[in-house]
N, CA and C of each residue as an Amber inpcrd file, in Angstrom:
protein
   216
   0.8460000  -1.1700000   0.0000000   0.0000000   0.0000000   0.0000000
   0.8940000   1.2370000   0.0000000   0.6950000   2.3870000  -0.9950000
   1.5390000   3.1050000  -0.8410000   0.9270000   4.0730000   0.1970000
   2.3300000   5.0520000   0.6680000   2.3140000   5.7110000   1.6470000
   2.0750000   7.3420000   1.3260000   1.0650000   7.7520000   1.4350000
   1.2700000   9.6370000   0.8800000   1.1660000  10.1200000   2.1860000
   1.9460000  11.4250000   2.3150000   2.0990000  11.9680000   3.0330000
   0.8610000  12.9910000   3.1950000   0.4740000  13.6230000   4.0820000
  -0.5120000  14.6370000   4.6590000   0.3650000  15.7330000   5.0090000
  -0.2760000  16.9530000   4.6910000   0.1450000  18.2690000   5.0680000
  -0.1150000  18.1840000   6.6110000   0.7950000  18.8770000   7.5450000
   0.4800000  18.9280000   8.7810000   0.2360000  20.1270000   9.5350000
  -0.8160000  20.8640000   9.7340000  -1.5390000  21.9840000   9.7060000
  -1.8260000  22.3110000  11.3050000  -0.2060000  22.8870000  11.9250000
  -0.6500000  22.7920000  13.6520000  -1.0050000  24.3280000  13.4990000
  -1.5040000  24.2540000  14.5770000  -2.4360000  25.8660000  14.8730000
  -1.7550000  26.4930000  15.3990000  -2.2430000  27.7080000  14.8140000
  -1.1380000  29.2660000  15.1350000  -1.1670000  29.4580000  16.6830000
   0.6970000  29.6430000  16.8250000   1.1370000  29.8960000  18.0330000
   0.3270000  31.2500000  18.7340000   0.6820000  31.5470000  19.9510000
  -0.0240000  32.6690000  20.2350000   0.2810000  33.7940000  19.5920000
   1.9040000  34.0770000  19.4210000   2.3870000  34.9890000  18.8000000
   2.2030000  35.2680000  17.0810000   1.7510000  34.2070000  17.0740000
   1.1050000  33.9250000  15.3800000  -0.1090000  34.4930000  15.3380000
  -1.0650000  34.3360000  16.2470000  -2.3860000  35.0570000  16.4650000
  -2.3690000  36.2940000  17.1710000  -0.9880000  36.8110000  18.0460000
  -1.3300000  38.6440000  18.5140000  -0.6350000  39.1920000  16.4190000
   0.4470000  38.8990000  16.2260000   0.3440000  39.5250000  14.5990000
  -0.3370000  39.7180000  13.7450000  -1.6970000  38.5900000  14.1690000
  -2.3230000  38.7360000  12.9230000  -3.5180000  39.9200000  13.5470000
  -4.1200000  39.4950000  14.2510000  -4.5300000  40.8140000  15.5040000
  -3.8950000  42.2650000  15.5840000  -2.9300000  42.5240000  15.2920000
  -2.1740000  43.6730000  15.5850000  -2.5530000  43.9370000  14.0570000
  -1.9010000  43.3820000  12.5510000  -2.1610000  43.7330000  11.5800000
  -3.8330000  44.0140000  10.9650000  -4.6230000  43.5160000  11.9560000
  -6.1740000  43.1720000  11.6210000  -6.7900000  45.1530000  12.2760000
  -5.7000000  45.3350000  12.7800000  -6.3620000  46.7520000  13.4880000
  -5.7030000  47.8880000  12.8880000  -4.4370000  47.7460000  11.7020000
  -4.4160000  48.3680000  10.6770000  -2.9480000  48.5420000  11.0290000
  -1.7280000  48.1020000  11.7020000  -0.8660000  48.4320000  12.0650000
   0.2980000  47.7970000  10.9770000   0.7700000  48.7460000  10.4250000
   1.8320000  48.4060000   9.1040000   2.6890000  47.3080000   9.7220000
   3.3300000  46.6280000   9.1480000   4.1750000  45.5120000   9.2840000
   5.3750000  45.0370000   8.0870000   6.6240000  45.5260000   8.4830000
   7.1140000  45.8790000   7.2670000   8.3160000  44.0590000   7.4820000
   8.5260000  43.7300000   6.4030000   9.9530000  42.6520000   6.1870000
  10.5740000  42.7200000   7.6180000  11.6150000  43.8620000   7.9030000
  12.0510000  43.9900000   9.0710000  11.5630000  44.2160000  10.4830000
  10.4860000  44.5350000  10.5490000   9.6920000  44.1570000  11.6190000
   8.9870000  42.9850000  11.7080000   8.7000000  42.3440000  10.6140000
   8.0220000  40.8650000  10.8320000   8.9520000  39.9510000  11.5760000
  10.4320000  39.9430000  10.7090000  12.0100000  39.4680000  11.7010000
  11.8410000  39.6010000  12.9840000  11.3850000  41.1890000  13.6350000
  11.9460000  41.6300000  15.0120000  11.0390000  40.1650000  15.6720000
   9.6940000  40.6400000  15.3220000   8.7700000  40.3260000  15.6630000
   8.6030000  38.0770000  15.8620000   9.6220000  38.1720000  14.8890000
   9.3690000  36.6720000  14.6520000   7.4940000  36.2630000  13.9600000
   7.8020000  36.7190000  12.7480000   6.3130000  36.5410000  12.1580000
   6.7260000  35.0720000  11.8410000   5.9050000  34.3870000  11.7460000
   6.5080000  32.6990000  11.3590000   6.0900000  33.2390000   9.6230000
   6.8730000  32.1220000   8.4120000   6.6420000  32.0720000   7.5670000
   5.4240000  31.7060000   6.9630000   4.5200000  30.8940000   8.3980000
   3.5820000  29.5360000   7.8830000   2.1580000  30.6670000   8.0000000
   2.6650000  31.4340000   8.3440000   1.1740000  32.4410000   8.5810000
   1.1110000  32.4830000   7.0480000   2.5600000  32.9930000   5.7280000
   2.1600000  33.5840000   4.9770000   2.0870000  32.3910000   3.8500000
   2.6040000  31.2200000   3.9780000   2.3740000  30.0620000   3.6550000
   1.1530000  29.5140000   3.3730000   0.7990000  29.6520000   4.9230000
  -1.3500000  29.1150000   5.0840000  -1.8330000  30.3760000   4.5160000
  -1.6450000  31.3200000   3.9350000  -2.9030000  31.9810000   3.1210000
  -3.4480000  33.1350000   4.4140000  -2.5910000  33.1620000   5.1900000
  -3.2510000  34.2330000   6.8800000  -2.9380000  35.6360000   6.5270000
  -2.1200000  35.9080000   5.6980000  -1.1210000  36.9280000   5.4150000
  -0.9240000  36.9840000   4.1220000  -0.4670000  38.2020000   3.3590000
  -0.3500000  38.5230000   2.1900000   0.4310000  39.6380000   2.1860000
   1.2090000  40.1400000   1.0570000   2.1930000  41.1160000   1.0100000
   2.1220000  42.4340000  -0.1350000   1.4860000  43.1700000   0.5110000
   1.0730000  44.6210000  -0.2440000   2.4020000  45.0310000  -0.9990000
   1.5620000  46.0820000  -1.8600000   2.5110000  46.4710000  -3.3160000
   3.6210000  47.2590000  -2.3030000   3.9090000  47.8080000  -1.0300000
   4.7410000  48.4380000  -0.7370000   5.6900000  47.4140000   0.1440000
   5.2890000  45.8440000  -0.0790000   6.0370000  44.2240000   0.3490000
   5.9770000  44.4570000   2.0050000   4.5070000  45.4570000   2.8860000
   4.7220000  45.0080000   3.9220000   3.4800000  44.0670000   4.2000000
   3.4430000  43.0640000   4.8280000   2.4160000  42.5590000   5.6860000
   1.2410000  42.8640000   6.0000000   0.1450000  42.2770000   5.3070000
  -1.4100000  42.7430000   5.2210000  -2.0440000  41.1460000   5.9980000
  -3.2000000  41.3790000   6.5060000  -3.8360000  40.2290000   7.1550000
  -4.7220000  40.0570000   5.8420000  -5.1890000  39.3640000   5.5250000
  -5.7540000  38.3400000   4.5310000  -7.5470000  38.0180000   4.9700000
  -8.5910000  37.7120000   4.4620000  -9.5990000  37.2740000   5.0420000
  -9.8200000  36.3490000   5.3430000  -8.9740000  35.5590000   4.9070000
  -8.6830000  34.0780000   5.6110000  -7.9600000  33.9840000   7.2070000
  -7.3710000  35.0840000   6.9270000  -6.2550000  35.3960000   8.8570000
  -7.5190000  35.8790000   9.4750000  -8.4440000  36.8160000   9.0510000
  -9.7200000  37.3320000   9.5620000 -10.6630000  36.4640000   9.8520000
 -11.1720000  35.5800000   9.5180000 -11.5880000  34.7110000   9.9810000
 -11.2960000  33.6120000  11.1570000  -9.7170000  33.1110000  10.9300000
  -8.9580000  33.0070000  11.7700000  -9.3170000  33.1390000  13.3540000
  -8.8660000  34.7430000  13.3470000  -9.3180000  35.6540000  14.4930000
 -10.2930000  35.3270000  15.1540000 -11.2390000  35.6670000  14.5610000
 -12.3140000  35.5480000  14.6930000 -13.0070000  34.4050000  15.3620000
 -12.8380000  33.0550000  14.9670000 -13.0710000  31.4740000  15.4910000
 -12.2180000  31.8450000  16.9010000 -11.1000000  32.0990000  16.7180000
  -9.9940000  32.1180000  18.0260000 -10.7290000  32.9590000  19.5220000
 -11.2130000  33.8980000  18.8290000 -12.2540000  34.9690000  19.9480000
 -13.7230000  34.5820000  20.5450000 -14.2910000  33.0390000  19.4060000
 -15.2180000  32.7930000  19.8900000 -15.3900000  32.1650000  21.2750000
């Protein structure tokens, strides 16, 4: 039987969910602050995050939703 692998889809750290929160309330987020910040890659990977024409860090409606479940 062959073996396929599954994507493994662990849920955003806390600090994965105050970024996307912080960006959801309109707060710019540039390359070098995502670093300071330790933005994980997998936010922008999973579709949570997206990168505006000026390449900083926008929350996505998919990260909005996100949020959102997390607050319920």
């Amino acid at each position: 039987m062959p073996h396929t692998q599954t994507p493994v889809h662990d849920d955003p750290t806390v600090d994965e969910l105050e970024a996307l929160k912080r960006l959801e309330m309109g707060e710019a987020l540039s390359i070098p602050e995502a670093l300071h910040r330790h933005l994980s890659g997998r936010l922008l990977e999973y579709g949570y995050v997206a990168r505006d024409t000026r390449n900083e860090f926008v929350i996505t409606p998919k990260g909005r939703t996100l949020i959102r479940r997390q607050d319920s």
